[in-house]
C-alpha positions as CSV (number, residue, x, y, z in Angstrom):
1,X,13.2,7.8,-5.7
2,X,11.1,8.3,-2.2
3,X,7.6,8.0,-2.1
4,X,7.2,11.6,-1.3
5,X,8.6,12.4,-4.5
6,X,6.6,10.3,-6.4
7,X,3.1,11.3,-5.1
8,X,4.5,14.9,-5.9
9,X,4.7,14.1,-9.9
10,X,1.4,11.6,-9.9
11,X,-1.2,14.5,-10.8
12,X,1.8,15.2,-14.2
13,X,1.8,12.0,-14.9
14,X,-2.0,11.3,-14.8
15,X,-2.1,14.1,-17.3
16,X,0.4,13.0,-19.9
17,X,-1.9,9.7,-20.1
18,X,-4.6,11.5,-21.2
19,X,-4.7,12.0,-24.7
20,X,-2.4,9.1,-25.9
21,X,-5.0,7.4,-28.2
22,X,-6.7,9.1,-31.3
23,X,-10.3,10.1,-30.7
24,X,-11.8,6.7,-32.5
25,X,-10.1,4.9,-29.8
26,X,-12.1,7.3,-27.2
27,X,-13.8,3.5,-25.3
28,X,-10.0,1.8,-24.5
29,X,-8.4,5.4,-23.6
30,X,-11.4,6.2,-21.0
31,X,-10.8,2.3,-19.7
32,X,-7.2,2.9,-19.8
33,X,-6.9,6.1,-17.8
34,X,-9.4,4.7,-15.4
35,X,-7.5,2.1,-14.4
36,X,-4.4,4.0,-13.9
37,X,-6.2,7.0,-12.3
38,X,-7.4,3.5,-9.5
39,X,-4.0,2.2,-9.4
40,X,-2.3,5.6,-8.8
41,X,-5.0,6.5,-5.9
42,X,-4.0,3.0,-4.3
43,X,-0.4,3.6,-4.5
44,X,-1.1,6.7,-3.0
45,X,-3.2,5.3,0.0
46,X,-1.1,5.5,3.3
47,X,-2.5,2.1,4.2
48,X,-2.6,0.3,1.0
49,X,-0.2,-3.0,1.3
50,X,0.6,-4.9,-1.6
51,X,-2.6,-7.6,-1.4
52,X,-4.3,-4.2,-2.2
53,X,-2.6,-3.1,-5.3
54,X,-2.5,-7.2,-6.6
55,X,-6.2,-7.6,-6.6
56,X,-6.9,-4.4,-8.3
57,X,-4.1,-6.0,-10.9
58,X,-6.0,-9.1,-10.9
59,X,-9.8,-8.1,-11.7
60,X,-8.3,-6.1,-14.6
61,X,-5.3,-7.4,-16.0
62,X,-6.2,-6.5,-19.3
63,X,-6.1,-3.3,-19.0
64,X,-3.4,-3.0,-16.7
65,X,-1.0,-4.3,-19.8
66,X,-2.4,-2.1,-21.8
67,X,-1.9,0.6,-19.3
68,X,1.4,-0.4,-19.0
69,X,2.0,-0.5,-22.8
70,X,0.6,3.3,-22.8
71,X,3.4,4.3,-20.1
72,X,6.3,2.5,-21.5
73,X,5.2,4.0,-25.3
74,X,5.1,7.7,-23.4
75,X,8.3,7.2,-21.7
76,X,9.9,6.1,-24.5
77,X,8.9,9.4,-26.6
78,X,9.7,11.8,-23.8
79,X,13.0,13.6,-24.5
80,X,13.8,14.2,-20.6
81,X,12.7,11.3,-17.7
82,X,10.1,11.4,-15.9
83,X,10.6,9.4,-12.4
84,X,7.5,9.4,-11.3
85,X,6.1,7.7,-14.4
86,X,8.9,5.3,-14.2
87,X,8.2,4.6,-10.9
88,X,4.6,3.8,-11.6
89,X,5.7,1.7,-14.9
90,X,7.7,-0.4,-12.8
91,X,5.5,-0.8,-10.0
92,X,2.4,-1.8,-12.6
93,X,5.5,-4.1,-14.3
94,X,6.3,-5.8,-11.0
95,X,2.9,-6.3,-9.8
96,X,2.0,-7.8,-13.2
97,X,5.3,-10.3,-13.0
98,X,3.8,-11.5,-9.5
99,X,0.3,-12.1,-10.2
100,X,0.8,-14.0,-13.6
101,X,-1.1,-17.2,-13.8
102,X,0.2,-20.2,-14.1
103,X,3.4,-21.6,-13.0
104,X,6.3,-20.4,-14.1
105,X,8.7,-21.4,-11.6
106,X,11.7,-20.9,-13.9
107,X,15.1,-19.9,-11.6
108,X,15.1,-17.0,-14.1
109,X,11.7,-16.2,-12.9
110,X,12.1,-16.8,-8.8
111,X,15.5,-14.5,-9.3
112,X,13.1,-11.8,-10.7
113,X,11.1,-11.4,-8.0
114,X,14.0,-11.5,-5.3
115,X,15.3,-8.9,-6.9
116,X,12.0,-7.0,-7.4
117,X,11.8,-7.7,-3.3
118,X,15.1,-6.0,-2.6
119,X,15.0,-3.3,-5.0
120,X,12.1,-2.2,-2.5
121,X,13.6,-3.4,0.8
122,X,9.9,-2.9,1.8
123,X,9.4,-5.5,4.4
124,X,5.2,-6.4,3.8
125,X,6.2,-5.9,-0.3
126,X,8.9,-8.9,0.5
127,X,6.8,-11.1,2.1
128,X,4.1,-11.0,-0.3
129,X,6.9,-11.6,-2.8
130,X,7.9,-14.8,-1.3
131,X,4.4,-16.1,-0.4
132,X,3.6,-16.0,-3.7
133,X,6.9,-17.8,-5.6
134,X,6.1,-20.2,-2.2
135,X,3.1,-20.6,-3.2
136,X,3.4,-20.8,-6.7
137,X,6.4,-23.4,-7.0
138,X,6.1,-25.7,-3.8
139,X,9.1,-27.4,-4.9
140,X,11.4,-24.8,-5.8
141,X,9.5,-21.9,-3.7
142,X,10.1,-23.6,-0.3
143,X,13.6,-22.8,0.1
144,X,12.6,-19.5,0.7
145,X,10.6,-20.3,3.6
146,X,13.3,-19.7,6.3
147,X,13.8,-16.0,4.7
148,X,9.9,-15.8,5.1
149,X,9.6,-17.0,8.4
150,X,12.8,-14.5,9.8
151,X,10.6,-11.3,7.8
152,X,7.5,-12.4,10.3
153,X,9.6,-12.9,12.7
154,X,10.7,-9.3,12.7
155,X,7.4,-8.1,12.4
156,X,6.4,-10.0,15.1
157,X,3.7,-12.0,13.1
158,X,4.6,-14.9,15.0
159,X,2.2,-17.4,14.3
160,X,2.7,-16.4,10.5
161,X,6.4,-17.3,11.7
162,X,5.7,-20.8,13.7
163,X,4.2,-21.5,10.0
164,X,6.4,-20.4,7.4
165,X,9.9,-22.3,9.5
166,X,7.6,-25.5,9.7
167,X,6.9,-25.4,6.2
168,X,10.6,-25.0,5.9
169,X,12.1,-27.3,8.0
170,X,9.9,-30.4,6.5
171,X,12.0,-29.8,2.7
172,X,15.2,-29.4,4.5
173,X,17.0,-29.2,8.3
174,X,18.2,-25.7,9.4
175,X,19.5,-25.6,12.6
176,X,18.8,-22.1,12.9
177,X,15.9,-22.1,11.4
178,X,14.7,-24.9,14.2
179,X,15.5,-22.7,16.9
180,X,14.0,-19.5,15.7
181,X,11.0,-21.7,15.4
182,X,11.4,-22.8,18.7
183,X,11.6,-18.7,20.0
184,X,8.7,-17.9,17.8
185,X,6.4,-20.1,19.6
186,X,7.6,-18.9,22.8
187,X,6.9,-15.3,21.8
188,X,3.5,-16.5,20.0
189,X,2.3,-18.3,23.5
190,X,3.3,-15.3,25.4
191,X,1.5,-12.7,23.0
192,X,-1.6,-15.2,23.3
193,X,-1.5,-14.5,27.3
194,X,-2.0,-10.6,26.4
195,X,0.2,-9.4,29.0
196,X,-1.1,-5.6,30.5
197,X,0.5,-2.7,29.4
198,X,3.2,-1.3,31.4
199,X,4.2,2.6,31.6
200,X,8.2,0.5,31.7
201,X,7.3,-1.2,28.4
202,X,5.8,1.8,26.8
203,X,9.3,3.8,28.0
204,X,11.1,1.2,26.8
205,X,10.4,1.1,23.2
206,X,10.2,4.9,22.6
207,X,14.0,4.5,24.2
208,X,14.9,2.0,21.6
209,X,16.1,2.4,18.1
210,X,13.3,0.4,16.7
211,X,14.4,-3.1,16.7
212,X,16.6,-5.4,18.9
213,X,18.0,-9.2,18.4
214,X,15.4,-12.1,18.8
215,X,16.7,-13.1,22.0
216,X,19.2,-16.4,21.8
217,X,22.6,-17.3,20.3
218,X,22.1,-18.0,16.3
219,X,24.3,-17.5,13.4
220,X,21.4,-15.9,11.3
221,X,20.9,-12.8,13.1
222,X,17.3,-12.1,13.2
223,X,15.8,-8.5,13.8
224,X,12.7,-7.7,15.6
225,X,10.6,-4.4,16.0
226,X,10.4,-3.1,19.0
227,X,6.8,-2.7,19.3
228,X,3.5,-3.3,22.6
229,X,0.9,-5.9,21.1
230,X,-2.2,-6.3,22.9
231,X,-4.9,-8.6,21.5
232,X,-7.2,-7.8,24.5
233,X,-11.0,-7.4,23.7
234,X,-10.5,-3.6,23.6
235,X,-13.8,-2.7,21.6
236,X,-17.4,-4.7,21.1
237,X,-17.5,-6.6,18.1
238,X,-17.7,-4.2,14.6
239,X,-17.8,-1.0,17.0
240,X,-14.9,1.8,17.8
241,X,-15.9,2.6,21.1
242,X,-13.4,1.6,24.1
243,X,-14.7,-1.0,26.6
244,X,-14.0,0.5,30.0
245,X,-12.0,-2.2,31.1
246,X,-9.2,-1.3,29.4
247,X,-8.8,2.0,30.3
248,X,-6.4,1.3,32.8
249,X,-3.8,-0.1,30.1
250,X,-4.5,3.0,28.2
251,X,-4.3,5.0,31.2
252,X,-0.6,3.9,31.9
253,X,0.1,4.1,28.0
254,X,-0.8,8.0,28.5
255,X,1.6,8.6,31.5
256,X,4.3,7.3,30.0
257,X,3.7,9.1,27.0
258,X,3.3,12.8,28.6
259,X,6.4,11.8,30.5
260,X,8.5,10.7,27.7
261,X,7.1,13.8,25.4
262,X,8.6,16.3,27.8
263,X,11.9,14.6,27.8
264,X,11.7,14.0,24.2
265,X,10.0,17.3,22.0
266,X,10.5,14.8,18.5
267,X,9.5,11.6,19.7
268,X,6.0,10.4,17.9
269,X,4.2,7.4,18.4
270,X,2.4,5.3,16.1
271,X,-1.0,3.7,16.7
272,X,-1.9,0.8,14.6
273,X,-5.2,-1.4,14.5
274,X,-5.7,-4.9,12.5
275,X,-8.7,-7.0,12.5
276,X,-9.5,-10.2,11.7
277,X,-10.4,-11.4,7.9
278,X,-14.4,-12.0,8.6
279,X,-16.7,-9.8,6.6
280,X,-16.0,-6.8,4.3
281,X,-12.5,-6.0,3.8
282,X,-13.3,-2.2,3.4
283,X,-14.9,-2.3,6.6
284,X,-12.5,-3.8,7.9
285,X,-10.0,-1.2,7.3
286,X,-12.3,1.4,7.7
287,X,-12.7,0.0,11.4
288,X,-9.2,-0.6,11.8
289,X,-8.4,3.2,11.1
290,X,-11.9,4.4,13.5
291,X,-10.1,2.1,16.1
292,X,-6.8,3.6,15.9
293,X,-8.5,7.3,15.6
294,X,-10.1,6.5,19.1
295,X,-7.1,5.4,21.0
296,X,-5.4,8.5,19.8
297,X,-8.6,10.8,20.9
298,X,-8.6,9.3,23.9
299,X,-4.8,10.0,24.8
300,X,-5.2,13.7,23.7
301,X,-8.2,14.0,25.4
302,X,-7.4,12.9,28.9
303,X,-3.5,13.3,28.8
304,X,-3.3,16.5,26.8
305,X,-1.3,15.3,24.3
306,X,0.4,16.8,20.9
307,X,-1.9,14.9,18.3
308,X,0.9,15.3,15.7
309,X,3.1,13.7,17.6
310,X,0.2,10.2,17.8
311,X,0.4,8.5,14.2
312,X,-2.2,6.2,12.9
313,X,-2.8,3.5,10.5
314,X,-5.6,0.8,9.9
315,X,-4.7,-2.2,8.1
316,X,-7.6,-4.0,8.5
317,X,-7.2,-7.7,8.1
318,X,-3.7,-7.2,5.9
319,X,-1.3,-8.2,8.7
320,X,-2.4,-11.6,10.7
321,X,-0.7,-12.6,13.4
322,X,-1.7,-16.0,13.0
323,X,-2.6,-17.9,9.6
324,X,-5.2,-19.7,11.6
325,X,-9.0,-18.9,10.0
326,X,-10.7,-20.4,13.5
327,X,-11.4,-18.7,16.3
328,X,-8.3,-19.1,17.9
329,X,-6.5,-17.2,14.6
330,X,-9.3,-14.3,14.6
331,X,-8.5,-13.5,18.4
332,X,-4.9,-13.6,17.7
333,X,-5.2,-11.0,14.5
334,X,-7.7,-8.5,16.6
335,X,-5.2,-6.5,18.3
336,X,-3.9,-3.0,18.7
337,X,0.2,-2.1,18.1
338,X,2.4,0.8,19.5
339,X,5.5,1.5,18.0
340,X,7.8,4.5,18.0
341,X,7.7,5.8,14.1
């Protein structure tokens, strides 16, 4: 079932919740719906990754089972399906499954969530899968590390990469594994250079088909996005107003755009800005998105540009580049990416 299709059916399914306890059990329905009402509007934000969704499990777990018992009692009564309850029954069922305390760490239970992760084929939902068994079960998580480190790999979180292969390779030896580790450090000290902005690179990606091999002769074929990553100091610190000096980049990010938009009438670019983790995470992503908004005016503005055909996201602190929590990590995970959607 798409997404699209789901957030079509969320207002039917928000009302066939109401109303599914008697009137002396008036306190736990308003707490129920509440809750659902919250985790339907974060399953419906355009932004919202997985981290989001799990701590809004988390401060309320309670009542998310109970929520979850009220969906699979209505689903179970209604004569014909309804998807997009389903859909939000399983979701609620997975994230609780993930977030669990304790340590289960059973094979039955580390199968589970690898399937959850594929059922999705959602790469961010994946990785916060396998982080979390990793984290979890140490010994029996582990193995999963390589798969971790070729998902950041792809998504060109490179230092999250560097990380996941070490942690890896000290349980077991992966040739492979030791020279994708190898690449990733190579593409993690070039990215730390912050090489300018080219109007070739630009053209390049909104040529490709959106990813290409990591570069180098291995038997596990690894994937990566096609994407321009600058961690430049673009804007002052907590502010979404350009700094002048890197206009130029921008500048050559424009021309190739308005050149590549005649050529190309369907071609649309996305515009994506991640912080670092200090301070308020709403903030955060509020700035992220203000960031994102910026570039985009900015591109319309001086290049006359088709504003529906510049996409953009915030995701805050959700998506480091780098696991570090120094300096060095927060200048890493301050950046701005262009893809092609």
């Amino acid at each position: 079932m798409t997404a699209n299709r789901v957030i079509a059916g969320l207002i039917v399914s928000i009302v066939l919740l109401i109303g599914a306890y008697s009137a002396g059990a008036a306190e736990k329905a308003d707490r129920v719906n509440a809750f659902y009402s919250r985790f339907v509007d974060t399953l419906k934000a355009v932004d919202a990754g997985p981290e989001k969704i799990a701590t809004l499990v988390v401060r309320a777990r309670t009542t998310a089972m109970e929520c979850l018992d009220v969906m699979k009692n209505k689903l179970a009564k209604e004569e014909a399906a309804n998807e997009s309850l389903q859909y939000l029954h399983d979701e609620l069922e997975a994230m609780l499954l993930l977030t669990a305390t304790g340590q289960d760490c059973s094979e039955d239970w580390i199968r589970t969530v690898e399937k959850r992760a594929q059922e999705r084929a959602d790469p961010d939902y994946t990785m916060f899968c396998l982080t979390n068994v990793i984290r979890r079960c140490p010994n029996q998580g582990e193995k999963l590390c390589f798969k971790l480190g070729d998902l950041y790999l792809q998504e060109r979180r490179f230092g999250m990469a560097v990380d996941a292969y070490t942690r890896g390779l000290q349980q077991r030896d992966d040739e492979d594994s030791r020279k994708l580790l190898e690449r990733a450090r190579q593409l993690l000290a070039q990215y730390e250079k912050g090489a300018a902005i080219t109007k070739e690179e630009v053209a390049r990606i909104l040529q490709s088909s959106g990813m290409a091999p990591v570069p180098g002769s291995f038997n596990r074929k690894v994937q990566m996005r096609n994407r321009i990553q600058t961690n430049k100091v673009l804007f002052d610190e907590w502010k979404a107003v350009i700094r002048p000096e890197f206009l130029p980049e921008l500048n050559a990010l424009g021309e190739a755009l308005r050149d590549a938009f005649l050529r190309d009438t369907k071609t649309r670019l996305v515009i994506e800005g991640h912080t670092d983790n200090r301070g308020d995470l709403n903030r955060n992503e509020i700035l992220s998105r203000e960031r994102a908004e910026a570039i985009k005016k900015y591109l319309v503005d001086k290049f006359g540009l088709d504003p529906s055909r510049l996409v953009t996201h915030g995701y805050g602190p959700s998506r480091p580049v780098s696991p570090r929590n120094d300096k060095v990590g927060w200048a890493l995970n301050r950046r701005v990416e262009f893809g092609k959607e």
